[in-house]
N, C-alpha and C positions, 0 to 999 in steps of 0.2 A: 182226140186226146183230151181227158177230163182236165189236166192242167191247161191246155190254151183255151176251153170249153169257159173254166174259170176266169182265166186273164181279161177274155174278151166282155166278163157278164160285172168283172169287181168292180164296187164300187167302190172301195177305201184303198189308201194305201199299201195298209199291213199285208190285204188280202190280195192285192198286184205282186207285194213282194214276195208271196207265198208264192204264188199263181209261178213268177220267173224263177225262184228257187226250184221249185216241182220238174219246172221244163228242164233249170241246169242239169239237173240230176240224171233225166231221163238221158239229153245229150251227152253227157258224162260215162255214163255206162256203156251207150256205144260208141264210147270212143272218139265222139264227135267234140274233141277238145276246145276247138277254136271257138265254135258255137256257142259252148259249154260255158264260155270262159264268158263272152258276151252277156251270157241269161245269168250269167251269180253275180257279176256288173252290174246289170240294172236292178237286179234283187235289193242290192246293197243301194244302189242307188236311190230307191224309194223305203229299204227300213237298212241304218246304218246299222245297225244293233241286232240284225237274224245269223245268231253265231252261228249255223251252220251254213249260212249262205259265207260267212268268211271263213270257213274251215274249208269249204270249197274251192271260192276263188285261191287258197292259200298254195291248195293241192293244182291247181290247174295253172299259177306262175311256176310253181315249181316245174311242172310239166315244159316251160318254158327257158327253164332254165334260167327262171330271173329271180336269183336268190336271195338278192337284197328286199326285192316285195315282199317275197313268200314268206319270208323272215319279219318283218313289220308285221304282218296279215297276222301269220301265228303267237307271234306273242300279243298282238289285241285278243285272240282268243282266249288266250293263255291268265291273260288279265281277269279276266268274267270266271274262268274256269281254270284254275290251278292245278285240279288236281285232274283233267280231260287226260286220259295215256294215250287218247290218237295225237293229240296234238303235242302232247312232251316224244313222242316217239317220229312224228313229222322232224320237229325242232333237231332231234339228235342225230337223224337222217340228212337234215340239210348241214348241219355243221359239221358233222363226217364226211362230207364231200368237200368242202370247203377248206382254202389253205389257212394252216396257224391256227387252227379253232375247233382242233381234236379233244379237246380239255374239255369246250365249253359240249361237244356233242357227248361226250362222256357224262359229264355232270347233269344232262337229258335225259342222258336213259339211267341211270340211277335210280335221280325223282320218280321215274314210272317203274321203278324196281321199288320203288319202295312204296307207292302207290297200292301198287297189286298189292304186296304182303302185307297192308293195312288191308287191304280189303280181304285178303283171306282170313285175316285174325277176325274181322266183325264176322263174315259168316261161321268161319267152327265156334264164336262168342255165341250166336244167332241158333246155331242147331247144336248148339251142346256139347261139342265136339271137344278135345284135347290134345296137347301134341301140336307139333308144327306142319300147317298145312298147305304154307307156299307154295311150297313146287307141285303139290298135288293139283293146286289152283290155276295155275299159271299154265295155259298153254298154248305159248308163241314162242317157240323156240327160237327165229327171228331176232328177238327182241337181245338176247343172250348169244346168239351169231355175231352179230353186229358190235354190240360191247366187248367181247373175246376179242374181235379184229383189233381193235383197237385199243386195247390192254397191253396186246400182246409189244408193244413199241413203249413200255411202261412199266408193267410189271407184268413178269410172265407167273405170278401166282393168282392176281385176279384174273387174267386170262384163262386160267386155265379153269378154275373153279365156271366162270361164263361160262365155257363149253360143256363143262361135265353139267350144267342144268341142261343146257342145248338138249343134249344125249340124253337125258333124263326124259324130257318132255317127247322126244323124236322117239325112243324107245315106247312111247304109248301106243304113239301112234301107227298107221297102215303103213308096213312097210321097214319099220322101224329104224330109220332114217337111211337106206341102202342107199339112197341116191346122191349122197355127201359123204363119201367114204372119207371124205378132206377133214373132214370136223376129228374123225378117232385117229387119223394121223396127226394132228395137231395136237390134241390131245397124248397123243404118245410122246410126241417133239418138247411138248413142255412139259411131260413129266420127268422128263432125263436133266431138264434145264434149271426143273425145283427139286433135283433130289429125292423123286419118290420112289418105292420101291423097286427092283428092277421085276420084279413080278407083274405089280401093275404097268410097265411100261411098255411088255413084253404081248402084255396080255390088248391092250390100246394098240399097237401095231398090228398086233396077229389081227384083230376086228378089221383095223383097217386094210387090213388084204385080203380079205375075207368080200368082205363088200362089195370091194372093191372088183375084185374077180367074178361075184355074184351079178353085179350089175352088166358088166362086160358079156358073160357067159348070155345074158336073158337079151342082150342087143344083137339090132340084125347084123352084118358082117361088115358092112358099106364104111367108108370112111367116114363120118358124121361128125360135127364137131364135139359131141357128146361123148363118140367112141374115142377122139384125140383127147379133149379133156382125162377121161376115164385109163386112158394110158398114159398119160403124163403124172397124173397121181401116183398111179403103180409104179412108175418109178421114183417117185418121189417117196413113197412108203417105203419099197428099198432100200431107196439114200439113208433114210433116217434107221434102217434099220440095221444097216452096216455101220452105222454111227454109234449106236444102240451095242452093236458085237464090240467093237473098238473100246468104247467103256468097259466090257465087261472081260478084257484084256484078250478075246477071240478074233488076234491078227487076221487069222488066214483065212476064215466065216467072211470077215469084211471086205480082207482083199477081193475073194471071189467074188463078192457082189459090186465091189466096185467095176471091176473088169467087166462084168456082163454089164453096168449101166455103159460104161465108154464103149463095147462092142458095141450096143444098138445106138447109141445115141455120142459118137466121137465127139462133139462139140460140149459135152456136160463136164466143165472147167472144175463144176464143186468138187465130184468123184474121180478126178482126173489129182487134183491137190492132194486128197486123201491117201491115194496108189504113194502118190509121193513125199507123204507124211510117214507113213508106216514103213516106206521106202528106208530113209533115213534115221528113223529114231528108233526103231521095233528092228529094222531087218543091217542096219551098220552100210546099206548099199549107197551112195552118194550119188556113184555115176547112173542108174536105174531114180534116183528120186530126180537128178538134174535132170533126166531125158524126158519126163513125164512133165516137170516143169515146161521145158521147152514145148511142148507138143501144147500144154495149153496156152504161152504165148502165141503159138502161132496161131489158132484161135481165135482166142481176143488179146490182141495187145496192146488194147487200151484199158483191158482191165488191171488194178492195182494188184490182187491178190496173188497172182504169178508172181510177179517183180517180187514183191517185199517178203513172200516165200523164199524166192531166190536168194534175195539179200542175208535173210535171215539164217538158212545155209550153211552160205559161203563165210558170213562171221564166225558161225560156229566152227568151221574148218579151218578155220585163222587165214581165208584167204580176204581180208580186208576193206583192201583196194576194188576188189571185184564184188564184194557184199557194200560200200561207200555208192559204186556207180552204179546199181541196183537200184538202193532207196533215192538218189539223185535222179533218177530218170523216171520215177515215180514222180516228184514233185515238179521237175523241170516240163515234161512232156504228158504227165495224166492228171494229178491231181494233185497241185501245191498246197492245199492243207489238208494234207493227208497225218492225222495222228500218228500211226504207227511209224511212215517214215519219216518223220519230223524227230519223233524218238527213238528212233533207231541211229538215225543221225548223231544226235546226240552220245548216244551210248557209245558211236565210234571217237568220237572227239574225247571222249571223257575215258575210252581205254588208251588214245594215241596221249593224252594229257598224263594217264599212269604211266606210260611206258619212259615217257620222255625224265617224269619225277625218279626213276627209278633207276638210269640211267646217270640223272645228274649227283644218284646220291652216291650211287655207285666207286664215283671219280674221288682216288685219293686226295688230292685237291679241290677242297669245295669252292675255293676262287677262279679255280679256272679257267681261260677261256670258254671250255670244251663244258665245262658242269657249270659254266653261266647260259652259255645257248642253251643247253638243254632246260634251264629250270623257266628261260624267258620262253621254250614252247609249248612246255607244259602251261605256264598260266595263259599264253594264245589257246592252247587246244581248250583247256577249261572255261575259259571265256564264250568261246565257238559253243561248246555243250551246251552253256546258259542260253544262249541264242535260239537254240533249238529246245530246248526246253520250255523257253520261255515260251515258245509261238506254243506248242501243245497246250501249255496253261491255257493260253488264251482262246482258244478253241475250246476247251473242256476245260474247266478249274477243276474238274474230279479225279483227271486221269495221276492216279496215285506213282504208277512207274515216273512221268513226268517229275512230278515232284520227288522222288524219289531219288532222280537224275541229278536232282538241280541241289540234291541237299548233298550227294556224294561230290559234288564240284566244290561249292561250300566248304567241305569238310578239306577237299585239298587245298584249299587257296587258305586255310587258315582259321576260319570260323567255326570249331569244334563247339563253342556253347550253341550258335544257332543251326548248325547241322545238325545236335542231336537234338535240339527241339522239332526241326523238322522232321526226323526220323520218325519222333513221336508221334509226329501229326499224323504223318503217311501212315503209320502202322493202326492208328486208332480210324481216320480215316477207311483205310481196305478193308478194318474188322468190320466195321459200325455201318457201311457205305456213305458213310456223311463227307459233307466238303462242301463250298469249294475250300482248298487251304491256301493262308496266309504265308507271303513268302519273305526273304529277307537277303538281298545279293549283293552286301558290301563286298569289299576287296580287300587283302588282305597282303602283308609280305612275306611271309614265310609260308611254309608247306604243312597242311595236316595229313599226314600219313595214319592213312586206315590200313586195317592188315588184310589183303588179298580183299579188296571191297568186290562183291558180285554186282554184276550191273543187273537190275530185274528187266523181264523182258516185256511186251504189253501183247495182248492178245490182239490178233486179227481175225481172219479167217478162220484161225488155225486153234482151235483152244482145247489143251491138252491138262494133265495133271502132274506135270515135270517138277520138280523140285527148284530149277533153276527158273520156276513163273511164280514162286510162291510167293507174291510184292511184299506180304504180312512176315514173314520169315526174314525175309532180306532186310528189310526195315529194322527189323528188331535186333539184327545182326549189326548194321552199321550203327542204329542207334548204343548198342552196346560201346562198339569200338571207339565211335566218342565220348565215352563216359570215361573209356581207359585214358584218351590223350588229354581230360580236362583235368585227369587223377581223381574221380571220381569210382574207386572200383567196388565199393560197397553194391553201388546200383548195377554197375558193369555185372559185377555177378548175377542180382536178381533178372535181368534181365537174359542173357544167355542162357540160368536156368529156363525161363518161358519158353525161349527159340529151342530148345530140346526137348521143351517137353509139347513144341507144337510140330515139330517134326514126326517125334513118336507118333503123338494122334494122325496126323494126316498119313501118317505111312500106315498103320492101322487102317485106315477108314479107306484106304486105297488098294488094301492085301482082301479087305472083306468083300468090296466093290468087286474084286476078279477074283474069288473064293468058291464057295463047297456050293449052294446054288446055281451058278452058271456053268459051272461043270456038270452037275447033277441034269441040268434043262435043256443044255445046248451044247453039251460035246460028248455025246454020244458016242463018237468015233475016236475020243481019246487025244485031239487033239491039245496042245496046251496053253495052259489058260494060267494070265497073270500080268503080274508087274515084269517089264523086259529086262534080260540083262540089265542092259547100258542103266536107266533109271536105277536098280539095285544098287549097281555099283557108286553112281551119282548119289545116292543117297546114304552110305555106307562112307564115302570118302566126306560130304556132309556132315555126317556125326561127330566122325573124328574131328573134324574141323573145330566143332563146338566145344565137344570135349576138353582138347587143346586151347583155347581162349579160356575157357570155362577155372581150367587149371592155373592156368596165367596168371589169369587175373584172383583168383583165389591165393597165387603162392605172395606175389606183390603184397595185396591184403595184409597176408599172414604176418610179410617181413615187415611191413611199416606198422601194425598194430602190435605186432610182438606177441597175436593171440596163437596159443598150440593147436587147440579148437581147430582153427580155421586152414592152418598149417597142414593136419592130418587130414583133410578136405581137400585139399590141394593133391597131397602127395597118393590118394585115392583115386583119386581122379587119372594122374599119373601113371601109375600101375598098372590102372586098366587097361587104357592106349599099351604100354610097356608089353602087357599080356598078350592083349589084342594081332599086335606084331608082332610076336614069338619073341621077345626081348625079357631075358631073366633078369629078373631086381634082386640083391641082397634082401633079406626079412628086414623088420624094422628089428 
C-alpha cells in the first residue's frame, strides 16, 4: 500500500501525517472504524492543523457515539472553514440527535442552505445565467429531509416548503423518489395543516399511494422489514386520507376508511377516535362513539386521548360527574400535566361556579341562607377554575383557552375592567399566535355576570372546525359582555359587530371548504358533502345570539344617548330576529 510504503520512507512530519491520514481513510472506507479512528489520531497527532484529518476523526467519534468530541472536533473545523457544508451538515446531524438542541441543529442546516444558494448564484453569475438556480443546483435531497423532520415540531410551513425541495430534487433523480412514499404523505399531512389547496392536498396523497403501492407491487412477497415499513405507510396515507375526506365534509369516504384501517390493524387507537368523532358530532350516535371509545381504552389505557375524548363527551351530554372522573383519571393515573385535562377541569369548575351564581340569584331573598351558600360555591368553584387554569398557564403561557378560562372566572368574581382586558389579550393573542399573556387574579365581592358566557374548548387529539372551538370568537364575545357590565357599550357594540362578522367568514370559508369541488372530485356516487346538521344549527342559534346582544346593547346606547340614529339600529336589528322567528312587528 503506497500510504504505508510512504509512512515507513517520511521523513518530516507533515509527510507522516499525510502518510496516517491516507491509511485513515483507506480504513475508513472499509469499515475498519476502530483502526480508522487510531490512524486520523496520530495524523493529528503529528499535524494538529490537517482539517481533514479532523473532519475524519469528527466522523469516526461520532461513529462512537461520543457527541461531545465529535462536536469540539467539528466546530475546530468549522472554525478554519465556515462556509465547509460537510461539516455544517455533520454539526446539524449531531444536534438533531441530541436532547434540547433541535434549534441549534436547525440553525446548521440553514447556514448550508444558504451556503449552496450563494454558490449557485456565483455559478449562473460565472456562466451568465439568470433566474433562480438553487434548487436546480442542489442535489441532496437529504439535506431538506432532515430540516422538514424537524420543522415539522415548529412550524409546519417551513416543513413543508423542506420537503417540497426534498421532492423536487428526488423527482430528478432514478426512481424518482419511490422509495419514500413517507416524504408525499407528509407532504399531503402538512398541506391540510397550512391550508393549501384541497387540489394539491389530494393530489400529495394520491402520489403517496401511488408509490407507495408501486414499490410494494415490485417487492418480493416475504415479510421483510422493508415490506412492514412499506405497509405501515399505506395505512398511514389512508389515515391522513380519511382525514383529508372529513375536511372536506365526506363523513362516510372516511368512516369507510377508518373501518378498514381498525379491521386490519384493531389496535390503531388514532382511527379508532375518528369512527368516534364522526360518531358523535356528524352521526348524533353517543352510544356507537362511547363504544368505540371504550374499545380503544381497552387498548391502551394509559393512553390520554381516550379518557379526555370521553370526558369531553360526557360534558357535552351534561353528564358532568362522569366527564369530571374522566379528565381526573387522566391526571391522577396517566399524565398530571396534562393541558387539556387541566383545562377541561377547569371549565367544569367554572360551569359548576355559573350554575351555583345562577341559583343564588335566582333566590327571592338575596340574604338568605340558601342564596348565601350558593354565592360562597360559586366563588369556591371559581377559585378551583383558577387553580386549574393557572397550572395550564404554567405549562404553556400560549394556551389561549387557559387564559380564556381564567378571564371568565375574573369576570364572575367581579373584575369586569380586567376580565375584559384579558378577553383582549386572548383574542389578539389566538389572532396573531403571540403570547405568553399577562394575567391579573384579584378577588373580588360581588358577582360579574356575563350573559350565557361559552366556555371555549382546547384542542387535543381531536381538532375540528366547530364553532363552539373558535377561542377568537368567544373571546370577543365575552370581551364584549364586559364592556356591557363596566357600561361601556359604545365599544360593546364595535366589538359584537367583529364577532359577526367573523363568524360570517369562518362560516363561509367552511361552506367553501366542503363545496362545488369536492363534490365534483370525490363524490361521485352522490354521496353528501358539507357542514353537518348539528354544526348548522349551532351556528345559526350562534347568530341569533349575536344579534341579540348586538341589539341590546345598541338599544341601552340609544336610550342613554337619546341618539334616534342609533335607536333605528337597534330596533333593526330586532326585526330581523322578530322575522327570523315568524314573529310579526307592527311597521314603524
Amino acid at each position: 500500500m503506497l500510504a504505508e510504503r510512504a509512512l515507513a520512507t517520511a521523513d518530516t512530519m507533515a509527510i507522516q501525517a499525510e502518510a496516517h491520514f491516507q491509511v485513515a481513510r483507506s480504513l475508513h472506507a472499509s469499515k475498519k472504524f476502530d483502526q480508522a479512528f487510531d490512524a486520523y489520531t496520530k495524523c493529528l497527532s503529528l499535524n494538529d492543523k490537517h482539517t481533514l484529518g479532523m473532519y475524519g476523526l469528527g466522523q469516526m467519534q461520532l461513529q462512537r457515539t461520543d457527541m461531545s468530541s465529535a462536536e469540539a472536533t467539528f466546530q475546530r473545523v468549522l472554525e478554519r472553514n465556515p462556509k465547509c457544508v460537510e461539516v455544517l451538515r455533520a454539526l446539524g446531524y449531531l444536534h438533531a440527535r441530541l436532547p434540547n438542541t433541535k434549534a441549534k441543529a436547525l440553525e446548521y442546516y440553514e447556514r448550508e442552505m444558504h451556503v449552496l444558494a450563494d454558490e449557485a448564484a456565483e455559478h449562473a453569475r460565472q456562466t451568465g445565467k439568470s433566474g433562480d438556480h438553487a434548487m436546480a443546483w442542489m442535489d441532496d435531497a437529504n439535506l431538506f429531509l432532515e430540516a422538514g423532520l424537524l420543522y415539522e415540531a415548529t412550524n409546519a410551513r417551513k416543513a413543508r416548503k423542506a420537503y417540497l425541495a426534498a421532492s423536487i430534487i428526488l423527482q430528478r433523480q432514478p426512481g424518482n423518489g419511490d422509495h419514500i412514499p413517507e416524504l408525499w404523505n407528509n407532504l399531503g399531512a402538512l398541506s391540510q395543516l397550512t391550508g393549501e389547496s384541497t387540489e394539491s392536498v389530494f393530489s400529495e396523497l394520491n402520489a403517496a399511494a401511488e408509490k407507495c403501492a408501486r414499490v410494494l407491487g415490485a417487492r418480493p412477497k416475504q415479510r421483510t422489514n422493508e415490506v412492514r415499513r412499506l405497509e405501515n405507510t399505506q395505512r398511514t396515507i389512508r389515515y391522513n386520507v380519511a382525514r383529508f375526506y372529513e375536511t372536506c365534509g365526506l363523513w362516510q369516504k372516511a368512516e369507510n376508511l377508518y373501518q378498514t384501517i381498525v379491521a386490519e390493524i384493531p389496535a390503531y387507537t388514532d382511527a379508532r377516535l375518528r369512527l368516534a368523532h364522526i360518531a358523535y358530532f356528524y352521526r348524533a350516535n353517543s352510544r356507537e362513539a362511547l363504544a368505540q371509545i371504550s374499545q380503544a381504552i381497552d387498548v391502551d389505557a394509559k393512553r390520554p386521548a381516550p379518557w379526555l375524548m370521553r370526558g369531553n363527551i360526557e360534558l357535552q351530554r351534561k353528564n358532568v360527574q362522569e366527564a369530571r372522573r374522566a379528565f381526573e383519571h387522566v391526571l391522577k393515573d396517566i399524565a398530571k400535566h396534562d393541558v387539556y385535562a387541566l383545562c377541561s377541569l377547569g371549565n367544569f369548575y367554572l360551569a359548576a361556579g355559573k350554575s351555583e351564581s345562577v341559583r343564588a340569584s335566582s333566590e327571592a331573598n338575596a340574604s338568605s341562607p340558601v342564596a348565601k351558600k350558593s354565592r360562597d360555591l360559586a366563588q369556591q368553584n371559581y377559585k378551583r377554575a383558577l387553580e386549574f387554569f393557572g397550572k395550564c398557564l404554567q405549562l404553556d403561557a400560549r394556551c389561549v383557552a387557559a387564559a380564556h378560562g381564567v378571564a371568565i372566572a375574573m369576570g364572575e368574581r367581579g373584575f369586569a375592567n380586567d376580565a375584559r382586558r384579558l378577553f383582549q389579550e386572548v383574542r389578539d393573542a389566538a389572532t396573531s399566535g403571540l403570547g405568553p399573556l399577562t394575567l391579573c387574579t384579584q378577588s373580588s365581592d360581588f358577582v360579574f355576570k356575563v350573559p350565557q358566557p361559552p366556555i371555549a374548548s382546547v384542542q387535543h387529539s381531536v381538532d375540528d372546525m366547530r364553532v363552539s372551538s373558535d377561542v377568537i370568537l368567544w373571546a370577543g364575545v365575552n370581551t364584549a359582555h364586559a364592556c356591557v357590565e363596566i357600561g361601556n357599550y359604545r365599544q360593546a357594540i364595535l366589538v359584537y359587530e367583529s364577532c359577526i362578522k367573523r363568524l360570517r367568514e369562518t362560516t363561509l370559508a367552511l361552506e367553501s371548504q366542503t363545496g362545488h369541488f369536492v363534490v365534483q372530485a370525490f363524490d361521485a356516487h352522490g354521496e353528501g358533502a358539507g357542514v353537518s346538521e348539528a354544526e348548522q344549527a349551532e351556528r345559526s342559534k350562534v347568530a341569533r345570539d349575536l344579534q341579540l346582544y348586538l341589539a341590546r346593547a345598541l338599544y341601552v346606547q340609544a336610550k342613554s344617548s337619546k341618539d334616534v340614529k342609533v335607536m333605528r339600529m337597534a330596533l333593526k336589528e330586532m326585526r330581523e330576529l322578530c322575522e327570523a322567528a315568524n314573529v310579526k312587528l307592527p311597521s314603524d
